[in-house]
N, CA, C and O atoms as a GROMACS GRO file, in nm:
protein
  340
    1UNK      N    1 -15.104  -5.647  13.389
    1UNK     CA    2 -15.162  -5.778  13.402
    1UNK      C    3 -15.304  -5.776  13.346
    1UNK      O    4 -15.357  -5.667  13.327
    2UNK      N    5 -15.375  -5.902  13.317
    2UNK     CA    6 -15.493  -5.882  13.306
    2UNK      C    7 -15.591  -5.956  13.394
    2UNK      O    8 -15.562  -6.012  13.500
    3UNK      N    9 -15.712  -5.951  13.336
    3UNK     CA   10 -15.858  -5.975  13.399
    3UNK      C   11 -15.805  -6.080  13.483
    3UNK      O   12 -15.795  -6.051  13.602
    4UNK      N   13 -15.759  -6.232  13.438
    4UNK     CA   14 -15.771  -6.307  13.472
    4UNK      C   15 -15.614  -6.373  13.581
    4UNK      O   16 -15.612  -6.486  13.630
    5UNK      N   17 -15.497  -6.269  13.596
    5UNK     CA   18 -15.417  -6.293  13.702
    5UNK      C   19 -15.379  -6.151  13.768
    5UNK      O   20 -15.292  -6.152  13.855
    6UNK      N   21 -15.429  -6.049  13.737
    6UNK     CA   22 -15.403  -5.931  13.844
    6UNK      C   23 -15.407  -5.974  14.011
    6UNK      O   24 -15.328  -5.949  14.102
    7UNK      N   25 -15.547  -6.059  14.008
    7UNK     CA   26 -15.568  -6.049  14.160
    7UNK      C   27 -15.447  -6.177  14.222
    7UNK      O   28 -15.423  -6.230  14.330
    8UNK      N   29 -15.400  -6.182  14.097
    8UNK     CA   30 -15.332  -6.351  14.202
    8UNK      C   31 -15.187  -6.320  14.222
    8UNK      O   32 -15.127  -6.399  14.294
    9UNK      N   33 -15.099  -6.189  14.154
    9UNK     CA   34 -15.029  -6.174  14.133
    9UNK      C   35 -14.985  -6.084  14.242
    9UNK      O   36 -15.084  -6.024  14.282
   10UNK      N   37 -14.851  -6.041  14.324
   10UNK     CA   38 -14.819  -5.965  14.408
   10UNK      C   39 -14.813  -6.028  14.580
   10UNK      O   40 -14.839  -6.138  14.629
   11UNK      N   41 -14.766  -5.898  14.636
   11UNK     CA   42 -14.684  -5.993  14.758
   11UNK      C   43 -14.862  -5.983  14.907
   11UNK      O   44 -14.934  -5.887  14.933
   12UNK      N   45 -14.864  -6.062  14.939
   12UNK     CA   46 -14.991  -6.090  15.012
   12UNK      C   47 -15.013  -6.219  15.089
   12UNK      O   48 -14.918  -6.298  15.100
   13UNK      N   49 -15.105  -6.240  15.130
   13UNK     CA   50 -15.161  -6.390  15.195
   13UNK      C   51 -15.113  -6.476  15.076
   13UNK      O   52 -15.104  -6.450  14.956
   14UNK      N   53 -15.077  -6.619  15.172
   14UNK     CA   54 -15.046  -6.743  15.101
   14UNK      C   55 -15.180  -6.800  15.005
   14UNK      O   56 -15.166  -6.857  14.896
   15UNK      N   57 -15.285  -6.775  15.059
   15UNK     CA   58 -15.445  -6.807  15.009
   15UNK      C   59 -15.488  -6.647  14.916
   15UNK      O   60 -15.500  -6.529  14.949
   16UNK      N   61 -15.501  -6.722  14.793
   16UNK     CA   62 -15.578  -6.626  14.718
   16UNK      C   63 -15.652  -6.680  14.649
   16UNK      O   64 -15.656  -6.802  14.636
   17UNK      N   65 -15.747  -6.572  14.574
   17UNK     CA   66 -15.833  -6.631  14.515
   17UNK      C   67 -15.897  -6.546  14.404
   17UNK      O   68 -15.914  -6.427  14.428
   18UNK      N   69 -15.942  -6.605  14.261
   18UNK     CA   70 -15.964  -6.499  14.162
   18UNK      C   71 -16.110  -6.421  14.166
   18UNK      O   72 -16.130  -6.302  14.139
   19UNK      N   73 -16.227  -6.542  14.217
   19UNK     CA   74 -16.316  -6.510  14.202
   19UNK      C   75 -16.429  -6.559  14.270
   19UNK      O   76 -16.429  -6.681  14.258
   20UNK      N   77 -16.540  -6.515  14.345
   20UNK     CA   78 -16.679  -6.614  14.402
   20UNK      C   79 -16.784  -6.619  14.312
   20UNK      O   80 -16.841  -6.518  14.272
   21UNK      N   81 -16.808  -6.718  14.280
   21UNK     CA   82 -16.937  -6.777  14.174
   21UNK      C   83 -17.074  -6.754  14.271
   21UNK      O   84 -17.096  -6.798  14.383
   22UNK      N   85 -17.145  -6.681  14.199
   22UNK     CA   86 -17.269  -6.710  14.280
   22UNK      C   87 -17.400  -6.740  14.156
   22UNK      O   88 -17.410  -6.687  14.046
   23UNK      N   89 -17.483  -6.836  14.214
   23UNK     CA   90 -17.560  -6.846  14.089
   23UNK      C   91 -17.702  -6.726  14.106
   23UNK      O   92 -17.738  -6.665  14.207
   24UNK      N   93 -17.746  -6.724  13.997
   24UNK     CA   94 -17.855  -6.610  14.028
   24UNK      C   95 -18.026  -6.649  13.950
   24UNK      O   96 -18.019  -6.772  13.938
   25UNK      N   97 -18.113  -6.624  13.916
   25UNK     CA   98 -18.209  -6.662  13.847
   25UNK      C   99 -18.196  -6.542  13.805
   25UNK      O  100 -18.121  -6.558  13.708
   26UNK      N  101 -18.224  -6.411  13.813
   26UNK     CA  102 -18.184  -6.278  13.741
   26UNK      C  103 -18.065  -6.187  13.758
   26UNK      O  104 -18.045  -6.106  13.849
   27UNK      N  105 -17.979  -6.221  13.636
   27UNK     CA  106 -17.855  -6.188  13.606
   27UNK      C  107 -17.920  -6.044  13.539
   27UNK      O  108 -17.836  -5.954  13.547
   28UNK      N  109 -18.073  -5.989  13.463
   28UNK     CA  110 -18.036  -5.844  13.437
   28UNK      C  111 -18.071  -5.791  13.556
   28UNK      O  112 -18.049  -5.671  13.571
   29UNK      N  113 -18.126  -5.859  13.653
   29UNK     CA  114 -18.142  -5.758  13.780
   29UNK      C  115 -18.019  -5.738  13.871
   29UNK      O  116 -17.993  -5.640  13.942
   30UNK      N  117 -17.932  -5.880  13.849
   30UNK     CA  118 -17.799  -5.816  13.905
   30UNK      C  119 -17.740  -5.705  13.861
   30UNK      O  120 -17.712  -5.608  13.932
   31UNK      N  121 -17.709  -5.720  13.690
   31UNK     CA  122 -17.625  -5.622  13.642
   31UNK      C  123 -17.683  -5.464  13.708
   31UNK      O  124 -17.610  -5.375  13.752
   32UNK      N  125 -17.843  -5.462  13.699
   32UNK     CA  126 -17.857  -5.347  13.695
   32UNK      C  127 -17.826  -5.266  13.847
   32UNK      O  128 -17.793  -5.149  13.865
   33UNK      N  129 -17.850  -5.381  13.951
   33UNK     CA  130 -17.826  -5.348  14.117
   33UNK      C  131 -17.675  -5.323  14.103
   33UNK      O  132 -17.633  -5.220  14.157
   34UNK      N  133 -17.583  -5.403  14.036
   34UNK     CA  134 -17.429  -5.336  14.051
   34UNK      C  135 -17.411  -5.191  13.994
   34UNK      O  136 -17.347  -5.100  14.046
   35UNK      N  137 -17.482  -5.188  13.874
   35UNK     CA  138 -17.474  -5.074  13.823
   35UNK      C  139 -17.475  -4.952  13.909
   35UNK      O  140 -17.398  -4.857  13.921
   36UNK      N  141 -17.633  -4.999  13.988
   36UNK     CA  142 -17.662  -4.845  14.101
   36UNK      C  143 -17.590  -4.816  14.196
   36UNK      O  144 -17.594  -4.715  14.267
   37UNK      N  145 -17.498  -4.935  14.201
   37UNK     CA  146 -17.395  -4.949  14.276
   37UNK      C  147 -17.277  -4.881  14.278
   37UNK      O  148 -17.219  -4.846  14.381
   38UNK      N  149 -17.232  -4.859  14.141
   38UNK     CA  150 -17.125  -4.833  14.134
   38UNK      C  151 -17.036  -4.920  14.071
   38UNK      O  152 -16.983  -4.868  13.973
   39UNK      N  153 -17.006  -5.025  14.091
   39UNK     CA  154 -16.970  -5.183  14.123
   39UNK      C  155 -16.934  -5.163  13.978
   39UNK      O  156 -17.038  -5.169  13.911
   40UNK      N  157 -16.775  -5.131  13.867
   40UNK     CA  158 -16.772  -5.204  13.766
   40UNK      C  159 -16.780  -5.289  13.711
   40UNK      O  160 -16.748  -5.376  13.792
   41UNK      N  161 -16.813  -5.357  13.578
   41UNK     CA  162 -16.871  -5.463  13.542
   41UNK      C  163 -16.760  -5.515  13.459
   41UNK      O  164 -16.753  -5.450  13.355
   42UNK      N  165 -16.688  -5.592  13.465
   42UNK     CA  166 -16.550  -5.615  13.444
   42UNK      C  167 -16.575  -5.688  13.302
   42UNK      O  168 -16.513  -5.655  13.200
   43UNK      N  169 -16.689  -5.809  13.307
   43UNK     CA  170 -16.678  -5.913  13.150
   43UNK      C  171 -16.822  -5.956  13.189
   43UNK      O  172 -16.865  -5.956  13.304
   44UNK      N  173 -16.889  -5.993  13.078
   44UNK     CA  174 -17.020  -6.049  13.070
   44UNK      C  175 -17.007  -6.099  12.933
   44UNK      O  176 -16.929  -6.056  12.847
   45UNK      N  177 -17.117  -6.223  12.920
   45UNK     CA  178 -17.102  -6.285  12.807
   45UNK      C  179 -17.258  -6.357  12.855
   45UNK      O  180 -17.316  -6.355  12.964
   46UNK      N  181 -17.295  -6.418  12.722
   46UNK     CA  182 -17.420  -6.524  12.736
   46UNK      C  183 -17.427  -6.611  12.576
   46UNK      O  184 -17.392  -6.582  12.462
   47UNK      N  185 -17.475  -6.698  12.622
   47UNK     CA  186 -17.523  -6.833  12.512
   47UNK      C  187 -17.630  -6.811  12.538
   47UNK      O  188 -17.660  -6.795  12.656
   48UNK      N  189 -17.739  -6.800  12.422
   48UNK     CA  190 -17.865  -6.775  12.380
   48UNK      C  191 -17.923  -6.937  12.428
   48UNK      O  192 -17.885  -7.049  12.393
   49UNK      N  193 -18.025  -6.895  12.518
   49UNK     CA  194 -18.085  -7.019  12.608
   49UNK      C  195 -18.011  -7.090  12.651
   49UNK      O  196 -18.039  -7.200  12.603
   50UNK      N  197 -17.932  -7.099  12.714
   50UNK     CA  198 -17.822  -7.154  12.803
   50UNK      C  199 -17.779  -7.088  12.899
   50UNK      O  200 -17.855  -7.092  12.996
   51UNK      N  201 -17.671  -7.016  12.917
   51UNK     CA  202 -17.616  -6.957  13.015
   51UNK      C  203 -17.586  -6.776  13.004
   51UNK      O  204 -17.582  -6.718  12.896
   52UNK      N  205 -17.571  -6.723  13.106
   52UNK     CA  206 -17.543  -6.564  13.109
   52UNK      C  207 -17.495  -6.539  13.213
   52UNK      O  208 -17.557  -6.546  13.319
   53UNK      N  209 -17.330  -6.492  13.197
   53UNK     CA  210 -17.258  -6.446  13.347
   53UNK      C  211 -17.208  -6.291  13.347
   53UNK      O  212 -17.204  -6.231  13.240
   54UNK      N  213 -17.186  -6.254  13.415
   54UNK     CA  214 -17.116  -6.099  13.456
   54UNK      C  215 -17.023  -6.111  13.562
   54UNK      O  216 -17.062  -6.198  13.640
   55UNK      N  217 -16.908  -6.057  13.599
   55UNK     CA  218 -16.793  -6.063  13.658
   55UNK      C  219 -16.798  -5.924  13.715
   55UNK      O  220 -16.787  -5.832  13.633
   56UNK      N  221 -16.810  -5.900  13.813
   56UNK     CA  222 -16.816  -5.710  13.875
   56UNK      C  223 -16.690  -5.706  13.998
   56UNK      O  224 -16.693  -5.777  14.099
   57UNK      N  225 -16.604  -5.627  13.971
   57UNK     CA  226 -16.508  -5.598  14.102
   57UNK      C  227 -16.583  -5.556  14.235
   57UNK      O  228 -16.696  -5.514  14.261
   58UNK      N  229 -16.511  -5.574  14.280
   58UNK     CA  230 -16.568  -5.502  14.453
   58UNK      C  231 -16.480  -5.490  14.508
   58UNK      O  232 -16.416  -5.578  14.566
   59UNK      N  233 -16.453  -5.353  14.499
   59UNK     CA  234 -16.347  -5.260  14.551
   59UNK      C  235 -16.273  -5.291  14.711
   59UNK      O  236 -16.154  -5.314  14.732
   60UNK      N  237 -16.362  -5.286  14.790
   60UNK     CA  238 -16.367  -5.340  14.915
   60UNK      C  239 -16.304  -5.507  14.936
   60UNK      O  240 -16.232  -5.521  15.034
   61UNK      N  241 -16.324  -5.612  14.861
   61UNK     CA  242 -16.290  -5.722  14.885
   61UNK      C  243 -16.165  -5.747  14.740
   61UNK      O  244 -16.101  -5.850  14.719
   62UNK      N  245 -16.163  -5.645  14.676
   62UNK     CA  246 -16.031  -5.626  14.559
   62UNK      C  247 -16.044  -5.755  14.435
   62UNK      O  248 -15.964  -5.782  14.346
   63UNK      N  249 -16.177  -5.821  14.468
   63UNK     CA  250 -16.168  -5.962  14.421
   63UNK      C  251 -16.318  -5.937  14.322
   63UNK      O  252 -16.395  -5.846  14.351
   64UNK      N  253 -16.336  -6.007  14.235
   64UNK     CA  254 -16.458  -6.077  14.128
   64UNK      C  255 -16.542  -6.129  14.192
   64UNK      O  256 -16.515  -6.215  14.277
   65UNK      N  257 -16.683  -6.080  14.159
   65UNK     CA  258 -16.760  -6.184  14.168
   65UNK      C  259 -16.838  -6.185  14.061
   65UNK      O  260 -16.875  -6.092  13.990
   66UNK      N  261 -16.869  -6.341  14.055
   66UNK     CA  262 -16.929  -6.358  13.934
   66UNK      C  263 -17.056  -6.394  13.937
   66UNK      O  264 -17.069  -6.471  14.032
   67UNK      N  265 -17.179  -6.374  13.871
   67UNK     CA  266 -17.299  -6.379  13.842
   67UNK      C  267 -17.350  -6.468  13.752
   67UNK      O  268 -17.341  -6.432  13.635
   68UNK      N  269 -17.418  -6.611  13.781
   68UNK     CA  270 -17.422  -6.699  13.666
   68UNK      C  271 -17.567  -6.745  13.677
   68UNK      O  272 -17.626  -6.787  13.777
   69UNK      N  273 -17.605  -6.732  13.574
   69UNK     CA  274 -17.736  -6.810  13.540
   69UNK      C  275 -17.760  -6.869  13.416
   69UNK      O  276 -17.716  -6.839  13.305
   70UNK      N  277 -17.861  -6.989  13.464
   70UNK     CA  278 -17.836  -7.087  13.318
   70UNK      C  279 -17.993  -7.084  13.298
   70UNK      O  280 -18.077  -7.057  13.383
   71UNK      N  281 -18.013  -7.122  13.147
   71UNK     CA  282 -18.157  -7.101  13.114
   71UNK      C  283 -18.183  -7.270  13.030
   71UNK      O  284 -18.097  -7.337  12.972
   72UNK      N  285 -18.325  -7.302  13.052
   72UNK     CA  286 -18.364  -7.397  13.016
   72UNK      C  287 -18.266  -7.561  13.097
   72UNK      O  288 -18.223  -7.587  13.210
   73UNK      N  289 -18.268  -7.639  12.959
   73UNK     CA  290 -18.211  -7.760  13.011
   73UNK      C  291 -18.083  -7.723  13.075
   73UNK      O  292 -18.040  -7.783  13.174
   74UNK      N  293 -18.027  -7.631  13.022
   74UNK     CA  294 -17.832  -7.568  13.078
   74UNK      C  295 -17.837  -7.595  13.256
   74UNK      O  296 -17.743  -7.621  13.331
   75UNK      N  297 -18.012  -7.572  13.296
   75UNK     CA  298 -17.972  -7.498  13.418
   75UNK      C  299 -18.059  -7.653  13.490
   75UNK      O  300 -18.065  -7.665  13.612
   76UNK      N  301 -18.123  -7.770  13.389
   76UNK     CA  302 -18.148  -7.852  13.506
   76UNK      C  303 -18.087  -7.935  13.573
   76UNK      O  304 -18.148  -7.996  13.660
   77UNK      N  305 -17.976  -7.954  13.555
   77UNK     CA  306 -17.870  -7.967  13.679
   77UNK      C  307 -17.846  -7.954  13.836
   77UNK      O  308 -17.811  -8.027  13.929
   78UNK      N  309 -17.890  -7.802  13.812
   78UNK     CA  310 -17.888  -7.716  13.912
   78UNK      C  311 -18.040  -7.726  14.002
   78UNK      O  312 -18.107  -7.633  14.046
   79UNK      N  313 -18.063  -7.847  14.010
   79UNK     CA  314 -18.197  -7.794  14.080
   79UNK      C  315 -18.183  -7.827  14.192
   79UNK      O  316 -18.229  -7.742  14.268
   80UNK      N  317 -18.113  -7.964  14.275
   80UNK     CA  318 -18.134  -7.983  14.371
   80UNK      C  319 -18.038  -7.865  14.426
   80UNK      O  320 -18.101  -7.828  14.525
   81UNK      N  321 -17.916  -7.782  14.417
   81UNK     CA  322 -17.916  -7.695  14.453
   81UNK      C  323 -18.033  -7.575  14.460
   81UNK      O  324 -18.073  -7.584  14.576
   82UNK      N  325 -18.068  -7.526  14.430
   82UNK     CA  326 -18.216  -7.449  14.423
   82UNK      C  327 -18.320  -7.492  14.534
   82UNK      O  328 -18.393  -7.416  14.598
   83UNK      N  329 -18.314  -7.606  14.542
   83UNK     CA  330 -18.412  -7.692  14.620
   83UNK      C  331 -18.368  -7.647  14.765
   83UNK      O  332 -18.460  -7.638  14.846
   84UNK      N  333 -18.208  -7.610  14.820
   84UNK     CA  334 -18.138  -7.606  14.940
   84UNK      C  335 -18.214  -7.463  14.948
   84UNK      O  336 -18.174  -7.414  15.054
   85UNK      N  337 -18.290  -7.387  14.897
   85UNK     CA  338 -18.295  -7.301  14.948
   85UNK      C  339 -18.404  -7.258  15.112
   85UNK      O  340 -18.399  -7.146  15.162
   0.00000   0.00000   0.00000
């Protein structure tokens, strides 16, 4: 199978799920904290001033999480979230 139906595939709970989005303001400080981690880094990609995500397994929860941050206008959207903090 791949990246994107391994986790959904097989006999388990009625509720599954591929992946948790979390947004970040530093995506290289994530990568590098998974790294020390251990934590493989499954897919990463970025649009130059726009957006940059990373996808890392976690062994323990068998599931993705994903790492997203947006740069410039990409990310003013996102503010009144930001604001909840």
């Amino acid at each position: 199978m791949g990246l994107w139906a391994d986790l959904l595939e097989g006999p388990g709970p009625l509720l599954r799920f591929h992946n948790v989005g979390v947004l970040t303001d530093d995506i290289d400080g994530v990568k590098a904290t998974a790294a020390g981690h251990g934590l493989p880094l499954e897919l990463s990609a970025q649009s130059a001033g726009s957006w940059s995500f990373a996808y890392h397994r976690v062994p323990l929860l068998g599931h993705l999480v994903e790492h997203l941050q947006y740069f410039g206008a990409a990310g003013d959207g996102l503010d009144h979230i930001r604001g909840l903090r």
